[in-house]
C-alpha positions as a Markdown table, in Angstrom:
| # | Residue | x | y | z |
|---|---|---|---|---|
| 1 | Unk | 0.0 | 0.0 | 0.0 |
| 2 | Unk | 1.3 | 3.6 | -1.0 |
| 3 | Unk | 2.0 | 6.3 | 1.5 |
| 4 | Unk | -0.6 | 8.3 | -0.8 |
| 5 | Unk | -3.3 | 6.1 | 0.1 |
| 6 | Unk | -2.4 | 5.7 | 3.7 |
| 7 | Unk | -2.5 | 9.3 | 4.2 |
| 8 | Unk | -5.8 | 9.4 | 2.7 |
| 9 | Unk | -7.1 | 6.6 | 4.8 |
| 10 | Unk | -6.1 | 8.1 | 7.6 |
| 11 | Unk | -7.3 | 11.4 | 7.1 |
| 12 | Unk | -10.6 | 10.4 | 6.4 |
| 13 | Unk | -10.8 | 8.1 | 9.3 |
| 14 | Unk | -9.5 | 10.8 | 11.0 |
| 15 | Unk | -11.8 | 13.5 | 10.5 |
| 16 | Unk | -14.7 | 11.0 | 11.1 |
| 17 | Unk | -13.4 | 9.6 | 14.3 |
| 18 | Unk | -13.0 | 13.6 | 15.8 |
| 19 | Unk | -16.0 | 15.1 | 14.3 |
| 20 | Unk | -18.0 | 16.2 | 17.7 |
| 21 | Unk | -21.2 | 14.3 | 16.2 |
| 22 | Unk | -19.5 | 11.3 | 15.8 |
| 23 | Unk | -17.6 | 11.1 | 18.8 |
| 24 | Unk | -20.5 | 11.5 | 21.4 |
| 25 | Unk | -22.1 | 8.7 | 20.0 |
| 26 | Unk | -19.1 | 6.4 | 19.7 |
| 27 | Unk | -19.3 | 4.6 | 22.9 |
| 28 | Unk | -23.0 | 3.9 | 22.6 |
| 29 | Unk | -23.4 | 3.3 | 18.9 |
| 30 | Unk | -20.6 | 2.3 | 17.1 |
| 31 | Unk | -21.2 | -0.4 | 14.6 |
| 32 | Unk | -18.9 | -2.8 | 11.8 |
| 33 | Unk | -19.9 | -3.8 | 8.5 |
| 34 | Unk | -18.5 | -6.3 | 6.7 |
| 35 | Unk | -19.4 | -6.8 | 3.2 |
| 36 | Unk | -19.1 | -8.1 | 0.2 |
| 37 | Unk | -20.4 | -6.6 | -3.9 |
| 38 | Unk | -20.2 | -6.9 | -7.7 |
| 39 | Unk | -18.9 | -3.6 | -9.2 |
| 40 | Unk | -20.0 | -2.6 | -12.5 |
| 41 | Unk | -18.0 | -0.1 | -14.3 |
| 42 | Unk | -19.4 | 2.3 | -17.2 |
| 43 | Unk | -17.3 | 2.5 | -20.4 |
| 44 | Unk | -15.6 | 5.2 | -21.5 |
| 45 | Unk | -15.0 | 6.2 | -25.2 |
| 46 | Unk | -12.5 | 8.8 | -26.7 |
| 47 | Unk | -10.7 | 10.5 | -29.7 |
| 48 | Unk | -7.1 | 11.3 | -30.2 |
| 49 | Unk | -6.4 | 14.0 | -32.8 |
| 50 | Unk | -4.3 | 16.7 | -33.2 |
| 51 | Unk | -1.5 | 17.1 | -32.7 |
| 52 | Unk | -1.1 | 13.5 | -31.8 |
| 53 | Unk | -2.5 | 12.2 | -34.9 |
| 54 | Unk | -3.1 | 14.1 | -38.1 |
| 55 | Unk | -6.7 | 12.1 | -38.0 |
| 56 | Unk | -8.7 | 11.1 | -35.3 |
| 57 | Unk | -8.3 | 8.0 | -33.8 |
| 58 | Unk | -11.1 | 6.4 | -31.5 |
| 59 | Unk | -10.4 | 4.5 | -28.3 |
| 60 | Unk | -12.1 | 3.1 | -25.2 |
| 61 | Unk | -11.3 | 2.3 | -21.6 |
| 62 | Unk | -13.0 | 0.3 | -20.0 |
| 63 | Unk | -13.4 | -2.0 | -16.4 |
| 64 | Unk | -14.1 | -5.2 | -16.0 |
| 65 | Unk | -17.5 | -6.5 | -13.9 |
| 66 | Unk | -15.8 | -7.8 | -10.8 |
| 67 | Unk | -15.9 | -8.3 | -7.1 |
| 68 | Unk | -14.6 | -6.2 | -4.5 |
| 69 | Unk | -14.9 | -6.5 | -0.7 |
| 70 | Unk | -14.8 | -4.1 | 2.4 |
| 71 | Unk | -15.6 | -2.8 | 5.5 |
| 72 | Unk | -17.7 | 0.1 | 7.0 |
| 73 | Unk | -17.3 | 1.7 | 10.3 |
| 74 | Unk | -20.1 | 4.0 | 11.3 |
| 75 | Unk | -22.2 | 5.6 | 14.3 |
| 76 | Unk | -25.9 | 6.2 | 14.8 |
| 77 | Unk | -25.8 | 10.3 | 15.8 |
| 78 | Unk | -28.9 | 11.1 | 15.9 |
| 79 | Unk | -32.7 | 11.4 | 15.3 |
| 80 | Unk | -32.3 | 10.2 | 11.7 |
| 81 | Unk | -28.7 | 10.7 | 11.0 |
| 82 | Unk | -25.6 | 8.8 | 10.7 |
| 83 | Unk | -22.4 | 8.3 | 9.3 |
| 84 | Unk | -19.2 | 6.1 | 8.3 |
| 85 | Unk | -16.0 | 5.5 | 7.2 |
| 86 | Unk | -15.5 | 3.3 | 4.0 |
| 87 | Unk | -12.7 | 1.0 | 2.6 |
| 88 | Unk | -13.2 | -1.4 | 0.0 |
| 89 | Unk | -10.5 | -3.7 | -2.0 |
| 90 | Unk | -11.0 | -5.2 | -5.8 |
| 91 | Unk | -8.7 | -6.6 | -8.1 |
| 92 | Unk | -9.5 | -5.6 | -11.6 |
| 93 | Unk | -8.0 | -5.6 | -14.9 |
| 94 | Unk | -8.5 | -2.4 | -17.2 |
| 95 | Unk | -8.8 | -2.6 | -21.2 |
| 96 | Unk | -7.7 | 0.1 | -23.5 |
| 97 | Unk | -8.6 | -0.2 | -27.1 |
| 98 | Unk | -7.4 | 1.9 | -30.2 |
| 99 | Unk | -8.0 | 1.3 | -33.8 |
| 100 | Unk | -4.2 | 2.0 | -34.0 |
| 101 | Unk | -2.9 | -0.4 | -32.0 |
| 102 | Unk | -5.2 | -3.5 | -32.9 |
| 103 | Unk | -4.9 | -5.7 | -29.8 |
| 104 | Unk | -6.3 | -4.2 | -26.4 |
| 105 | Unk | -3.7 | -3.7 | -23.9 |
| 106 | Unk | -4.6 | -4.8 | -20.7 |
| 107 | Unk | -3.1 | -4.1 | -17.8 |
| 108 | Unk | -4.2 | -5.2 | -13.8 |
| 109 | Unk | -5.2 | -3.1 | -11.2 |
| 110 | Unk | -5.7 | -3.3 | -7.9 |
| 111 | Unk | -8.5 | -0.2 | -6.7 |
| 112 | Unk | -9.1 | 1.1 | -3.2 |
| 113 | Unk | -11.9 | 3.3 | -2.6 |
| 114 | Unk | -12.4 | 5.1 | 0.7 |
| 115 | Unk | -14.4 | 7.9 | 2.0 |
| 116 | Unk | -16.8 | 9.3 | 4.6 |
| 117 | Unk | -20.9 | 8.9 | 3.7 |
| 118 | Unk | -23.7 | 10.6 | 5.4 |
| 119 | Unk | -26.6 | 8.3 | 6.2 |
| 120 | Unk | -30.7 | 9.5 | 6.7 |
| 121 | Unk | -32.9 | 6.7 | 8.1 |
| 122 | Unk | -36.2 | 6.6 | 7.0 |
| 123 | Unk | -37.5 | 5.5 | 10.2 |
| 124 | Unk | -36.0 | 7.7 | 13.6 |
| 125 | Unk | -36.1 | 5.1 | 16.1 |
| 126 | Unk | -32.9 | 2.9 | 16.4 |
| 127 | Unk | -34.8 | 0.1 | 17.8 |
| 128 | Unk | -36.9 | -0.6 | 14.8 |
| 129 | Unk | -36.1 | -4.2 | 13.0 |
| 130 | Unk | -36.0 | -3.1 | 9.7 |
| 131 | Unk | -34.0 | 0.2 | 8.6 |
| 132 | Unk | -34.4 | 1.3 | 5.2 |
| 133 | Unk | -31.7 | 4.4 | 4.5 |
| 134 | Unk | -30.4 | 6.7 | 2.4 |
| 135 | Unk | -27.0 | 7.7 | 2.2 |
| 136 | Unk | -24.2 | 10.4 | 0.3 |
| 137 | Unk | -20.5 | 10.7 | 0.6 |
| 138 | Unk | -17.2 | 12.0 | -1.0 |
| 139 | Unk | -13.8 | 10.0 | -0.7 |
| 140 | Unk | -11.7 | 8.7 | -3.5 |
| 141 | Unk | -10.7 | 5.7 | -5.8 |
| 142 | Unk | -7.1 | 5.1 | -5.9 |
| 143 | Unk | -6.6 | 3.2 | -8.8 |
| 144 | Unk | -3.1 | 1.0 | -8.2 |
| 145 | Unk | -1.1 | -0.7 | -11.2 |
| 146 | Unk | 0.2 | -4.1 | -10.2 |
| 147 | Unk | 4.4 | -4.2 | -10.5 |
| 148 | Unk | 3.6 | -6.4 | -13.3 |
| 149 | Unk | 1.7 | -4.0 | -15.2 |
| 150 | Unk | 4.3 | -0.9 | -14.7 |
| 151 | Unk | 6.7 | -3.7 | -16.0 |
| 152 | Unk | 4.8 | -4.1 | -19.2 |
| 153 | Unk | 3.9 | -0.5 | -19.7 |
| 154 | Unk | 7.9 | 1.0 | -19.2 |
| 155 | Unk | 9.4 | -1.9 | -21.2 |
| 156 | Unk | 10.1 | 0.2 | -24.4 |
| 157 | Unk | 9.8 | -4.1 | -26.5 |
| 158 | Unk | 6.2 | -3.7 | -25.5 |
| 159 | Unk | 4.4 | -1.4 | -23.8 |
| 160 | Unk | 6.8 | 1.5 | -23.8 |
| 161 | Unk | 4.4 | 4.1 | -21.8 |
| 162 | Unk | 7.0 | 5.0 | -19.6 |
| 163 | Unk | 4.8 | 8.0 | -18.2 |
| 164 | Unk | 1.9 | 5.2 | -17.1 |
| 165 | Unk | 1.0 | 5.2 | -13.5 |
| 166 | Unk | -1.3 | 4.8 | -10.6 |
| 167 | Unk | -3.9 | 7.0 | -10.4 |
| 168 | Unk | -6.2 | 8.8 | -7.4 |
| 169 | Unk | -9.6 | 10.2 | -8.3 |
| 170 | Unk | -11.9 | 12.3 | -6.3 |
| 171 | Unk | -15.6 | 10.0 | -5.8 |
| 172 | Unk | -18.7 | 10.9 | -4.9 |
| 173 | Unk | -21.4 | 8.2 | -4.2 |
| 174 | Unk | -25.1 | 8.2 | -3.8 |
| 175 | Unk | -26.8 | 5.1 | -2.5 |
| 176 | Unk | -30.0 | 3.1 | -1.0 |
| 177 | Unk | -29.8 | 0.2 | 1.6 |
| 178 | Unk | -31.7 | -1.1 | 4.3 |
| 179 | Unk | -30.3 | -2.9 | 8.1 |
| 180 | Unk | -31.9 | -5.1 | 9.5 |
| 181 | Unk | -30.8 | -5.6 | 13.2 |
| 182 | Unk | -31.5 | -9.8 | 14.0 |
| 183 | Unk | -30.1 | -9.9 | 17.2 |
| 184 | Unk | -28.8 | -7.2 | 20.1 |
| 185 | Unk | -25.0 | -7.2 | 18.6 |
| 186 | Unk | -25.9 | -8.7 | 14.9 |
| 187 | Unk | -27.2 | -7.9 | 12.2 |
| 188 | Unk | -27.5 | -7.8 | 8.3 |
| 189 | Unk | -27.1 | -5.0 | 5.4 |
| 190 | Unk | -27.7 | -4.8 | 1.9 |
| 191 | Unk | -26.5 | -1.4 | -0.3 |
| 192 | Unk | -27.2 | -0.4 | -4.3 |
| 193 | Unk | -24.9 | 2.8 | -4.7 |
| 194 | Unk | -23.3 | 4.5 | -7.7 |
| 195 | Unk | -19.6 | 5.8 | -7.5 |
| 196 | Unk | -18.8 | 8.4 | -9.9 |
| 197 | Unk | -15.6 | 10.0 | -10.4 |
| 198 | Unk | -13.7 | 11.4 | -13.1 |
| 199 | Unk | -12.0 | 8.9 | -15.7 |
| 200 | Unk | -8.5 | 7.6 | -14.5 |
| 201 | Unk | -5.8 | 8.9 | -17.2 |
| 202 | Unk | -3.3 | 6.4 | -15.2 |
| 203 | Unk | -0.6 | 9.6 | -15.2 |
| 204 | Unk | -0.6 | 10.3 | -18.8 |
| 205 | Unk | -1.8 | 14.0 | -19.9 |
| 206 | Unk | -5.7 | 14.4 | -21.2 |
| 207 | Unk | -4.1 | 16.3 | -24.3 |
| 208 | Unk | -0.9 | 18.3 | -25.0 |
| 209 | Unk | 0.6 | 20.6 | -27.8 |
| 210 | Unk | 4.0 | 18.3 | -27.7 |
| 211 | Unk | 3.1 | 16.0 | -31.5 |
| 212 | Unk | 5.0 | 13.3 | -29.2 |
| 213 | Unk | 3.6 | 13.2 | -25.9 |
| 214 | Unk | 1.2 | 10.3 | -25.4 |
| 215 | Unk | -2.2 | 11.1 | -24.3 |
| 216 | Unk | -5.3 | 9.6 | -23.0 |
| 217 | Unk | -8.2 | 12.2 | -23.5 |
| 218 | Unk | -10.9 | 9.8 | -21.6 |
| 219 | Unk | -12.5 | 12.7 | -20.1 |
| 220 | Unk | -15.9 | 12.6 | -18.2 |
| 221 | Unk | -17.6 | 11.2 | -15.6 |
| 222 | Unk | -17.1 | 7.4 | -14.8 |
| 223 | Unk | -20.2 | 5.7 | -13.0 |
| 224 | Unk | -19.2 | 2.2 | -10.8 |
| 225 | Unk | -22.3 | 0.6 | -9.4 |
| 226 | Unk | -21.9 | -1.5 | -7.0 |
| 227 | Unk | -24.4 | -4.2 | -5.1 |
| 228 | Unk | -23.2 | -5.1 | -1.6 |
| 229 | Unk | -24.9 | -7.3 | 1.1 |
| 230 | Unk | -22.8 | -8.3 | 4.7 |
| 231 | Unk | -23.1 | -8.2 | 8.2 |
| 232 | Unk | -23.5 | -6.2 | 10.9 |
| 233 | Unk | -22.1 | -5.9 | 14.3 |
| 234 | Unk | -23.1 | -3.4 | 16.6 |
| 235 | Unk | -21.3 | -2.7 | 20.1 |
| 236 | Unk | -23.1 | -0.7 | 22.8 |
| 237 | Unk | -26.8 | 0.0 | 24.0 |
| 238 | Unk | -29.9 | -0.9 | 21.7 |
């Protein structure tokens, strides 16, 4: 794991942990979820032209449908409000394809996505068995080329993309769910949400004036919906 990604971790977990909300409720209402999803990405299609090429040349990136598992930690404040910390894990492979090259290049990636979300119950007391909820949040998805990718990509015999990296994107999500609480410390949770962000360029420029430079000008919004069910435990009063 990168010292980018464990800064932003723990920053996030940070300013959820010493937000004054959050912490008077901590002792009483703390809870862990443990889940597991399918994420579905949307494609993304492009055009490199001038200066690059002297006619335009269409691409597309895309993800591939996967699985991606994670954990929530998150507090009941108050009324009908909560909130949480999120971290998830996937390994994915991502496909670039160019009329120019012929092949797709496909290269694996390992994403981390991480944040803080706001949560509105539908129903205000705690103690009610069935939850259904609401919920919003901003974080990032930190999208992490294996060593055997940056291998293929800076080998000038095949690749030769020197300039290919990781990349971290700014996510917001939007999402519905529902708890239900089927014992005093368990529980279960299911959650449809949609991460967008802005397309990955994995470290190369969205355009330049350089005829040379390589360039990925996926631009955009990219949508990842993901379907997660797990379980709950809670730790404190009912």
């Amino acid at each position: 794991m990168t010292r980018p990604l464990i800064r932003s971790i723990t920053l996030v977990g940070v300013c959820l942990l010493v937000s004054n909300a959050a912490y008077a409720q901590l002792q009483n209402h703390l809870e862990l979820n443990v889940f597991g999803a399918g994420s579905f990405y949307s494609k993304n299609s492009y055009e490199i032209g001038y200066p690059q090429s002297p006619t335009p040349i269409p691409g597309e990136l895309k993800f591939d449908a996967t699985w991606r598992g994670g954990l929530r930690i998150g507090v009941y404040t108050r009324g009908h409000w909560g909130q949480e910390f999120y971290y998830s894990y996937e390994p994915n492979t991502v496909t670039f394809t160019s009329s120019s090259t012929g092949a797709p290049t496909e290269l694996d990636v390992r994403t981390h996505n991480y944040g803080i979300n706001a949560l509105y119950y539908l129903v205000e007391t705690e103690s009610h068995p069935v939850q259904p909820f609401l919920s919003t949040g901003i974080g990032g998805s930190f999208y992490h080329l294996t060593s055997e990718s940056l291998a293929f990509v800076r080998d000038p015999a095949r690749g030769n993309l020197p300039d290919v990296n990781s990349s971290n994107e700014l996510a917001f999500n939007i999402g519905v769910g529902v708890k239900s609480r089927l014992r005093d410390w368990v529980g279960f949770r299911a959650d449809i949400r949609d991460v967008m962000g802005r397309t990955p360029s994995f470290g190369l420029a969205r355009d330049s004036a350089d005829p040379s430079a390589a360039v990925l000008p996926a631009s955009g919004v990219q949508h990842n919906a993901e379907a997660s069910v797990g379980v709950v435990f809670y730790f404190g009063k009912r």
